[in-house]
N, C-alpha and C positions, 0 to 999 in steps of 0.2 A: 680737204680743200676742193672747188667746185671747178670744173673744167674752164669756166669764165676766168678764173683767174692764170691761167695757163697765159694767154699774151700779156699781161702785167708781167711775168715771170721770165717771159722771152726779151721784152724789153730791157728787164734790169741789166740779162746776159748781154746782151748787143752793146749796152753801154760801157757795162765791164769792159768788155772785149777791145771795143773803141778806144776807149782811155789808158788800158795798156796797151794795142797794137800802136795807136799814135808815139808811142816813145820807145819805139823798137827799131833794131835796126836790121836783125835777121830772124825772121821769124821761122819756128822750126814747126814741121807735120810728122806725121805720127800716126800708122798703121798697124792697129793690134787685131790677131788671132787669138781667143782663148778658150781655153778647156774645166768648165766647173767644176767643183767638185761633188759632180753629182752625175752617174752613168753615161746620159743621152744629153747632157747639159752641155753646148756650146757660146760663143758670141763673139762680137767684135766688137772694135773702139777706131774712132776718127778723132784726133785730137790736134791743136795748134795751141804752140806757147812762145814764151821768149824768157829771157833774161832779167834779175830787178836792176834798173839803173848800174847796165851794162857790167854787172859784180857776176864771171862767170859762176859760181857758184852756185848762186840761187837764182830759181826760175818759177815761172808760174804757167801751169795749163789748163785748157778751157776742153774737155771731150765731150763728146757721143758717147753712150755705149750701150751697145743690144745686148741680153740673152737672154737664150733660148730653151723653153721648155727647164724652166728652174721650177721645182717643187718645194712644198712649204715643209722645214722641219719637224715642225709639233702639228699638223693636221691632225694627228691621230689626237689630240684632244678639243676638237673643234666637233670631230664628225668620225666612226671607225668606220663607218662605210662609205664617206668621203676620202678618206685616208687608203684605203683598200682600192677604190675606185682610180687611184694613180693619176690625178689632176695635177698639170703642169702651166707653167703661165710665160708670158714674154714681156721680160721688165728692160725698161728703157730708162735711160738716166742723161742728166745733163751733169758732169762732173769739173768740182773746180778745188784745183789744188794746186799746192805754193810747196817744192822742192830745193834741196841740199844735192848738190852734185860733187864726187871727190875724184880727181883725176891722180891716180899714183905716180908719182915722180921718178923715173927711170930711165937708164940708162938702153936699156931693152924695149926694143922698138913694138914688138906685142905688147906689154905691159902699159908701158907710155899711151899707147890705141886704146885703152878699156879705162871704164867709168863709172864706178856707180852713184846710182841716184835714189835715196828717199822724198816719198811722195806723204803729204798731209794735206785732206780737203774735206770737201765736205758732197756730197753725191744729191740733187735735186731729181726726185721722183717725175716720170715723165707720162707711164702709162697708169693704169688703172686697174686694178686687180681684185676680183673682188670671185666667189662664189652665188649662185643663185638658187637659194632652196626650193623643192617642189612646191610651186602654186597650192597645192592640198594643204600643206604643211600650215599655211599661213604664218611665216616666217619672215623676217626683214632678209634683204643682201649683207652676206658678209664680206668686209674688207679687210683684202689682206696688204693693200697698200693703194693707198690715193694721189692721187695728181699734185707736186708741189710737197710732199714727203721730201724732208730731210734729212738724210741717215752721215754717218761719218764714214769717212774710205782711206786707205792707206795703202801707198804698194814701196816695192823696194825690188830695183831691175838692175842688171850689170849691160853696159852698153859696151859692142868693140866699134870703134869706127875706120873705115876703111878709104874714105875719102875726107877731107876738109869740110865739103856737105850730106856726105851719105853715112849711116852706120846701122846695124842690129842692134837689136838687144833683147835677152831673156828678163820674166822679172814675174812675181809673186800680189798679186792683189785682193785683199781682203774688205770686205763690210762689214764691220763686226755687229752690229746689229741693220738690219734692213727690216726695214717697218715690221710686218708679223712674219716675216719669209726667216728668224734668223739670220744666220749667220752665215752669209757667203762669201768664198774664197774663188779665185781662180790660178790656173798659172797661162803665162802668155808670151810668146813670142811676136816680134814687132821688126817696125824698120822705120826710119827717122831719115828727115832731107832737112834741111837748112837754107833760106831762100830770102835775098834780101840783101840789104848793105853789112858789111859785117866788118865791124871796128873791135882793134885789139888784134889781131889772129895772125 
């Protein structure tokens, strides 16, 4: 997909976003660290979401998210001296995903605080990744992911909350296929606010 179409694609997000934040009453933000599965591999995620028609359980979220210096699984059949040559990229993602929240019911004040949450979305390719063969070669570019790439994403995090609008949470997120990059995983630690009118609580 051709970089022109990148603000068609920021649009639709804006609307999304609009048309569920207009029926929200506490929208909640979302600050992740994470670690790839891959040596030198880092990134981060900016995220806001909310609740469907105020049903604590299920939620939906709209993120950002960087990383850094991720390398392509199968290079080595692209290129062995691309592959050797230890090329890494910075992939950027606009992620939207629609979550199951389960709060354990207890009598025990730690237990009652923790939550976990499945995530299912769908991850929209932000950067542009591609290789450039030696001019000699007379070679086209190879892509290993394009602008407007749609890959699928899932995570599953335990959250403790420590205030009515503050909490942590640990939690496991995977890509199972990302364009020609494979298959990537992260694990991530985060922190969560709450912000807004909040009916029910």
């Amino acid at each position: 997909m051709s970089s022109n179409k990148l603000p068609y694609i920021a649009q639709v997000l804006c609307v999304f976003f609009v048309m569920l934040a207009s029926k929200s009453h506490a929208l909640e933000s979302s600050v992740q660290l994470h670690k790839v599965d891959q040596d030198e591999s880092y990134g981060y995620s900016l995220s806001i979401g909310d609740e469907f028609f105020n049903q604590k359980a299920f939620n939906w979220q709209v993120s950002y998210n960087r990383l850094e210096k991720v390398a392509i699984s199968d290079l080595d059949e692209t290129s062995e001296v691309w592959d050797k040559a230890g090329f890494d990229f910075t992939l950027q993602t606009v992620d939207l995903s629609l979550g199951y929240r389960y709060y354990p019911k207890s009598y025990n004040k730690f237990i009652s605080s923790l939550m976990l949450e499945f995530q299912l979305g769908a991850s929209i390719n932000l950067s542009e990744n591609k290789l450039i063969p030696d001019p000699d070669l007379n070679l086209d570019d190879v892509y290993f992911a394009e602008q407007g790439d749609i890959n699928p994403v899932m995570s599953i995090s335990l959250q403790k909350s420590f205030t009515k609008n503050s909490a942590m949470h640990i939690g496991f997120k995977h890509y199972p296929s990302y364009s020609d990059f494979g298959s990537i995983s992260t694990v991530f630690i985060g922190f969560n606010y709450r912000f807004g009118r909040q009916v029910g609580y």
